[in-house]
C-alpha positions in Angstrom: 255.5 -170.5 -74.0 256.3 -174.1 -74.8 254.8 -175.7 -71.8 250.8 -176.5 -72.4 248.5 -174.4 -70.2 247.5 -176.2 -67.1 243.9 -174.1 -67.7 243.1 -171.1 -68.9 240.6 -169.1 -66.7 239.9 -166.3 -69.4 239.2 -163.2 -67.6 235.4 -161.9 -67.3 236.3 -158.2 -68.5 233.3 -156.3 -66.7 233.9 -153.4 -63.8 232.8 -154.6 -60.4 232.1 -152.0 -57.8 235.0 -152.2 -55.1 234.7 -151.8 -51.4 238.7 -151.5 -50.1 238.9 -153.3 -47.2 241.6 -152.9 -44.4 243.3 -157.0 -45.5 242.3 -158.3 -48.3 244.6 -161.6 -48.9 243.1 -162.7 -51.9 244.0 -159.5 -53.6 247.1 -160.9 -55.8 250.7 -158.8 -56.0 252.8 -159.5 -59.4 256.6 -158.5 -58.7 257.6 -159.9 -62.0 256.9 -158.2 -65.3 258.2 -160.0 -68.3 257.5 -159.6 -72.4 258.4 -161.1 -75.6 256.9 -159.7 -79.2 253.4 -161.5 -78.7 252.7 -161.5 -74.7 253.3 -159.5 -71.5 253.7 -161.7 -68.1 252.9 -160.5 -64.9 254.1 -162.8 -62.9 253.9 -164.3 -58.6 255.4 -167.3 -57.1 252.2 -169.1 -57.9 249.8 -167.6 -60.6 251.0 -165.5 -63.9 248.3 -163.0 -65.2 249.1 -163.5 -69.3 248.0 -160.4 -71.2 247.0 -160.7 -75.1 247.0 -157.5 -76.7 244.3 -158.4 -79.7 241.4 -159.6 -76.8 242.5 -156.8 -74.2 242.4 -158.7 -71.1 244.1 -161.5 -68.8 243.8 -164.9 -68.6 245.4 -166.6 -65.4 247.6 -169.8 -65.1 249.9 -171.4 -63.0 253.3 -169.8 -63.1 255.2 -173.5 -63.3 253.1 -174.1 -66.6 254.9 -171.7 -68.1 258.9 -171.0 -69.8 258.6 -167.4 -69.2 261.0 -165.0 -71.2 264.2 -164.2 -70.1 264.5 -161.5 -67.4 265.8 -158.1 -69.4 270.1 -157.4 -68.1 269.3 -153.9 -65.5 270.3 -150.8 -66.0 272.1 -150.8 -69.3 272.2 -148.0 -71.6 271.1 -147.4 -75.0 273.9 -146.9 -77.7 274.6 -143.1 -77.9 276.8 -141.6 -81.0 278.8 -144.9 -80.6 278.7 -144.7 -77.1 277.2 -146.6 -74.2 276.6 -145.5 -70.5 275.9 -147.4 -67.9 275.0 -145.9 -64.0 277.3 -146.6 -62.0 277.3 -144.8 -58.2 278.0 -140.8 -58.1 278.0 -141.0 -61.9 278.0 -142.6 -65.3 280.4 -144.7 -66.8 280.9 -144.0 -70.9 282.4 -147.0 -72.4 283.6 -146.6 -75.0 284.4 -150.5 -77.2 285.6 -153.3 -75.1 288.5 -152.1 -72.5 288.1 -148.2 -72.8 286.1 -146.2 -70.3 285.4 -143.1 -68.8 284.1 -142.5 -65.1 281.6 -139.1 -65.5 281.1 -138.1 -61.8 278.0 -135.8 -60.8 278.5 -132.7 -59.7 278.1 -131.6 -56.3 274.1 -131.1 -55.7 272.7 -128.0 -56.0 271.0 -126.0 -53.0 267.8 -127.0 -54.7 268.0 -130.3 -54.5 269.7 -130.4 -50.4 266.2 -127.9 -50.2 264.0 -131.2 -50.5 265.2 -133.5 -48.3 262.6 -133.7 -45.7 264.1 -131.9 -42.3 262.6 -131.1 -38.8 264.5 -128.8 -35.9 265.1 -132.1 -34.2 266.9 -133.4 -37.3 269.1 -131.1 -39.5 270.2 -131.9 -42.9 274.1 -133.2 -42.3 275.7 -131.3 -46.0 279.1 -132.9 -45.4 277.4 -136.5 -45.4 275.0 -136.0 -48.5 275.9 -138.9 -51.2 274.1 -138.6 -54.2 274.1 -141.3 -56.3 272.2 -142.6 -60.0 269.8 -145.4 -60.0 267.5 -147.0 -63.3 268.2 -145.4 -66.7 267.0 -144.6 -70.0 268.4 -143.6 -72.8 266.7 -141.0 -75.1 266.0 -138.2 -77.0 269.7 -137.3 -77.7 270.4 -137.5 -73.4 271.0 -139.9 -70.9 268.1 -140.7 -68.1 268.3 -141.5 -64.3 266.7 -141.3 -61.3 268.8 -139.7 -58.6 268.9 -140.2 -55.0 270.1 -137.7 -52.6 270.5 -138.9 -49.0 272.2 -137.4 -45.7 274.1 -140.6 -44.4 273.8 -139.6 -40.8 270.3 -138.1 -40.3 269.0 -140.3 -42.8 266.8 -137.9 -45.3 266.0 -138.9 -48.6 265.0 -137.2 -52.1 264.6 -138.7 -55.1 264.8 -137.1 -58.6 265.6 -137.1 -62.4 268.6 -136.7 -63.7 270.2 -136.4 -67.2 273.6 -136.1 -69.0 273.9 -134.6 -72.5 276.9 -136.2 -74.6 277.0 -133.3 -77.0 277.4 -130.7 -74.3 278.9 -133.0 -71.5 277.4 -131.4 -69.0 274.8 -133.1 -66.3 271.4 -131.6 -65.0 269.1 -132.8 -62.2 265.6 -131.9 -61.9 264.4 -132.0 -58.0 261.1 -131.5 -56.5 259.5 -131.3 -52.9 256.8 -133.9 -54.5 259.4 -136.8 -54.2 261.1 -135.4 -51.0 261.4 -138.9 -48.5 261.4 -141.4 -51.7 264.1 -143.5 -53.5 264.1 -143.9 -57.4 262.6 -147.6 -58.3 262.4 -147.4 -62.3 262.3 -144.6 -65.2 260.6 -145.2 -68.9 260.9 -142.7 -71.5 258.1 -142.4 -74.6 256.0 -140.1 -76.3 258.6 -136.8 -75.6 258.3 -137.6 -72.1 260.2 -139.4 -69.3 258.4 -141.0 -66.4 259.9 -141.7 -62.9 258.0 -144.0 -60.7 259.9 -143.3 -56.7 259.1 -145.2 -54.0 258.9 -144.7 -50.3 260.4 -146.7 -47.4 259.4 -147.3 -44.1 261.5 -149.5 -42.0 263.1 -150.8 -44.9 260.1 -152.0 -46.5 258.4 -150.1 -49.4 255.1 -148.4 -48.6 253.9 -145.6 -51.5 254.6 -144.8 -55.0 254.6 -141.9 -56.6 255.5 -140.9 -60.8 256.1 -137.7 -62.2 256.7 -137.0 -66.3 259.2 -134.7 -67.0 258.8 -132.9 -71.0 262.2 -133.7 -73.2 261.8 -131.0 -74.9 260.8 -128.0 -71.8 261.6 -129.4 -68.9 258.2 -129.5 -67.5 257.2 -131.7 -64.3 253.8 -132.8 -63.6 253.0 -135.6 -61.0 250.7 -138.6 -62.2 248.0 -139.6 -59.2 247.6 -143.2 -58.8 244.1 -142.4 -57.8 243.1 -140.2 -60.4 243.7 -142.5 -63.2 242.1 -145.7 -61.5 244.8 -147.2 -60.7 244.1 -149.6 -57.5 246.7 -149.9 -54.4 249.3 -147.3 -53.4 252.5 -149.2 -54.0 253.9 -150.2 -57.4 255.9 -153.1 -57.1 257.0 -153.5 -61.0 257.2 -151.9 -63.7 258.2 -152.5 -67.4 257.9 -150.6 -71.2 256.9 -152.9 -74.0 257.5 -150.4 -76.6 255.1 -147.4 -75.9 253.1 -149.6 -73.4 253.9 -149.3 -69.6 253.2 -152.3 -68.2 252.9 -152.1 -64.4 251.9 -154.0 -61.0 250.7 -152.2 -58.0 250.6 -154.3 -54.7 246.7 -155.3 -55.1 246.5 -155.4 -59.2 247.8 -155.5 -62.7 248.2 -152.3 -65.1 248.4 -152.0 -69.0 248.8 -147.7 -69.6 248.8 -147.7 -73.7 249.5 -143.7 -74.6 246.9 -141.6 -75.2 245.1 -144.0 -73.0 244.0 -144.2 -69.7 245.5 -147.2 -68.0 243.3 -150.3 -67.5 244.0 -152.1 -64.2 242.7 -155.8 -63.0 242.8 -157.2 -60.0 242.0 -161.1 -58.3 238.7 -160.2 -56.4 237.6 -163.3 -58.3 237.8 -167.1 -58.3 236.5 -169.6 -60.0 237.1 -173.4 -60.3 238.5 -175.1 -63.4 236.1 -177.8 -63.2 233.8 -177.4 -60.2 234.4 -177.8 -56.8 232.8 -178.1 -53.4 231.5 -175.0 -51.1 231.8 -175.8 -47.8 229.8 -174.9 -44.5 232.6 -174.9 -41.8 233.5 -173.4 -38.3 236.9 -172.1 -37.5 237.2 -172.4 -33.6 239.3 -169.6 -31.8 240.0 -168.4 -35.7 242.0 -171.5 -36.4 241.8 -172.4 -40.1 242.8 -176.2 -39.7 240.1 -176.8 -36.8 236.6 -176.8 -37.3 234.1 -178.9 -39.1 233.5 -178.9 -43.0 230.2 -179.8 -44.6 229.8 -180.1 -48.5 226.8 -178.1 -48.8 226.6 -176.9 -52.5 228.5 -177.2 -55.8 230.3 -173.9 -57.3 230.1 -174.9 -61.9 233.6 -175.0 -63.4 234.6 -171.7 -64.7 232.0 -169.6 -63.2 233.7 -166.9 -61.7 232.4 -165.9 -57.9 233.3 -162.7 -55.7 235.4 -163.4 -52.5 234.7 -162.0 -49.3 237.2 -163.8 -47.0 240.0 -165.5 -47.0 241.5 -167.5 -43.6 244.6 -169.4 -44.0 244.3 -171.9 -47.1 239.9 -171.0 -46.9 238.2 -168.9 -49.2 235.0 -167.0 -48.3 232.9 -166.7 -52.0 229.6 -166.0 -53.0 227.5 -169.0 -53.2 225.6 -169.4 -56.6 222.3 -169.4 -54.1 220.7 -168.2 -51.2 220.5 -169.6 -47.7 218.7 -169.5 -44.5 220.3 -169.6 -41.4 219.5 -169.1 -37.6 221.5 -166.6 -35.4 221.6 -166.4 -31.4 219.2 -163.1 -30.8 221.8 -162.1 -28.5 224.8 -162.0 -30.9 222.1 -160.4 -33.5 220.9 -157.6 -31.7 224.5 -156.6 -30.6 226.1 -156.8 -34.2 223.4 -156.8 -36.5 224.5 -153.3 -37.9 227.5 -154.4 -39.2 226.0 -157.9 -40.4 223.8 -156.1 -42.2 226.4 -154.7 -44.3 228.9 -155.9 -46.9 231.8 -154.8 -44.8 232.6 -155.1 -41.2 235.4 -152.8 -40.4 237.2 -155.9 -38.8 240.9 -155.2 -38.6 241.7 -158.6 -37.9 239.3 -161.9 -38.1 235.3 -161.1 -36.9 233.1 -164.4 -37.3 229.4 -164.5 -37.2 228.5 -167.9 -35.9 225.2 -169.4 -37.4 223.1 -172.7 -37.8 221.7 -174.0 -40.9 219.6 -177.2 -41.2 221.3 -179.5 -43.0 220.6 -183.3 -43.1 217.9 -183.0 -39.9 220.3 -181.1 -37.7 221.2 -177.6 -37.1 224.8 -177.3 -38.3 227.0 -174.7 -37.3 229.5 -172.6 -39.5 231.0 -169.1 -39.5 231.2 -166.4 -41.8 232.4 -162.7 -41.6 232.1 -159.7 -44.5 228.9 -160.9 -46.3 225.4 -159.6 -46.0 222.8 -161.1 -43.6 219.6 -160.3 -44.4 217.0 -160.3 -41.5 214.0 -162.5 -42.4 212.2 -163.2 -38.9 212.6 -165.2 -35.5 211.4 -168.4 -33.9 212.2 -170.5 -31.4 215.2 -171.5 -33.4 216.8 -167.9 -33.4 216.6 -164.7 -35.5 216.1 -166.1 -39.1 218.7 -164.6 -41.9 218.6 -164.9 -45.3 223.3 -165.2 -47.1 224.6 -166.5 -49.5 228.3 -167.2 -49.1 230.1 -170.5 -48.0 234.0 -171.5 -48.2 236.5 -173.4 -51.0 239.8 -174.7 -50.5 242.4 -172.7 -51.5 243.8 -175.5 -54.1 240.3 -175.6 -55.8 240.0 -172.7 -57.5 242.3 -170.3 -59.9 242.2 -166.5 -59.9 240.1 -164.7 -62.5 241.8 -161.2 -62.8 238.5 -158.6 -63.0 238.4 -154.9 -64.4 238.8 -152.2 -62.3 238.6 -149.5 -64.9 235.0 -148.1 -64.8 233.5 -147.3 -68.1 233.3 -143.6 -69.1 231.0 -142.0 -71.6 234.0 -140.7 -74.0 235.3 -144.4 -74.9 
């Protein structure tokens, strides 16, 4: 890192209750993962997550502050006996110095493996147009690691698996399994005496779920690791990297350090906060439009004080104002919604505003909000009086803070 820090926005490290919504913008995805000796990177177009191993946490900066490490060369092999191996389609290449090499084709694939590709009466497994070919590698524990991916080229099935080549014996093995049946190999890791497979699955071209399964060196046994049962938030892993026994990895909604022997800990960007204070604003978005609409300064968010965000519409943050408010509501629009506006969420799958009028410089002055608690106070001949406390920052205002996800247990 030779570049100074625009500002560092250390990371509050405290668990926060989630409520998963169905879009949640501000939620940030990091498809680069990058390490030196000191430092792990995760890393968007716009904001790198920087993760210190002696304080255990995150601090976010701008990504264009920083001379990140070089990106690692894929899919190279470790030196073997003098050897090297690198994947290369229906096999492995051994290369032996700097002109000699050996193509090592796969076998055929065993009835096993055709037995997971996913297959209906209405679409039959094709056997004469399976290609099986190798994807990421490892290298270790005296074989050669890689995922595998079996696919019928005219009905379209898919399997991924693990795969392996021993030098001493020459002789390939595949391990398949019905868990990975519709998924495509997306990276492999190998430590402790175990190698891990993280598989992905496509829909339309576009990745949609992860899955990772550990496979024993020394046995051969498979077990399947659930996102969800070790707190990791999202259902897609978009990176993934080892920096030496730690895998680092970046789900589509949050940011993963797994030490072994550990439980992974996760963070995610439910949080914002200003470098050095900014404006809240009390603003209307007519028809939805984020660019229309009137904005009102209205209250003053401290520098560095991280606040929870409810909302985000186009370059507008919805956060939690550092105090309460009272606003009016039409008793029309109240007694038709006031279930949901009673609640934190509002099951809105696409943009639900509750307009309401605040008095602000001896007027009543409109603004909209959606996915914050209104808390009924009374009525008058103003309207049904509510008690919030939200309002909205621009976008260039404020910095990520990346919180914990990983709830506290009683054994650590």
């Amino acid at each position: 890192m030779r570049k100074p820090f625009f500002r560092l926005m250390l990371a509050v490290a405290v668990w926060l209750p989630l409520a998963a919504f169905a879009d949640e913008p501000w939620l940030l995805s990091f498809p680069q993962i990058r390490h030196d000796a000191r430092l792990a990177y995760f890393s968007s177009d716009r904001w790198t997550a920087v993760y210190l191993p002696t304080v255990a946490n995150l601090t976010t900066v701008p990504t264009d502050s920083l001379d990140l490490p070089a990106e690692r060369p894929p899919a190279i092999a470790g030196e073997m006996w003098g050897l090297y191996y690198r994947i290369h389609g229906a096999g492995l290449l051994e290369i032996r110095g700097f002109s000699d090499e050996e193509f090592l084709a796969l076998p055929p694939p065993t009835p096993d493996a055709v037995d997971c590709l996913p297959r209906t009466p209405a679409r039959p497994i094709h056997e004469p147009a399976l290609l099986e070919t190798t994807g990421p590698m490892v290298a270790q524990y005296q074989k050669v690691w890689f995922g595998l991916h079996l696919r019928d080229t005219v009905g379209g099935a898919e399997a991924a698996a693990i795969g392996w080549y021993d030098p001493a014996l020459e002789r390939f093995g595949r391990l398949y399994t019905s868990s990975l049946s519709g998924y495509r190999p997306f990276w492999i890791g190998a430590r402790g005496d175990s190698i891990y497979l993280i598989a992905n699955r496509y829909e339309y071209g576009v990745a949609t779920t992860s899955r990772m399964i550990s496979v024993s060196a020394a046995n051969g046994g498979t077990s399947e690791i659930s996102l969800n049962t070790q707190d990791l938030p999202g259902t897609l892993i978009v990176a993934a990297d080892q920096w030496g026994d730690t895998l680092l990895l970046a789900t589509d909604r949050a940011a993963c350090v797994w030490k072994p022997n550990r439980r992974p800990q996760a963070w995610e960007s439910r949080a914002y906060a200003s470098p050095t204070g900014c404006w809240i604003y009390w603003k209307t978005f007519p028809g939805g439009d984020p660019d229309a609409g009137e904005a009102v300064q209205f209250q003053s968010l401290r520098g560095g004080v991280p606040s929870d965000v409810r909302a985000k519409v186009g370059r507008w943050y919805q956060v939690i104002a550092p105090a309460g408010i009272e606003g009016f509501v039409n008793p029309y629009d109240w007694a038709a919604h006031q279930g949901e506006w009673s609640d934190w969420k509002w099951n809105c799958d696409s943009p639900c505003f509750a307009r309401l009028n605040v008095p602000m410089q001896g007027r009543m002055t409109p603004g909209d909000l959606m996915n914050v608690m209104l808390t009924y106070l009374g009525e008058d001949e103003r309207g049904v009086k509510v008690g919030f406390q939200a309002g909205w920052v621009r976008e260039e205002d404020i910095a990520p803070i990346m919180m914990s996800t990983t709830p506290p247990r009683e054994s650590e």
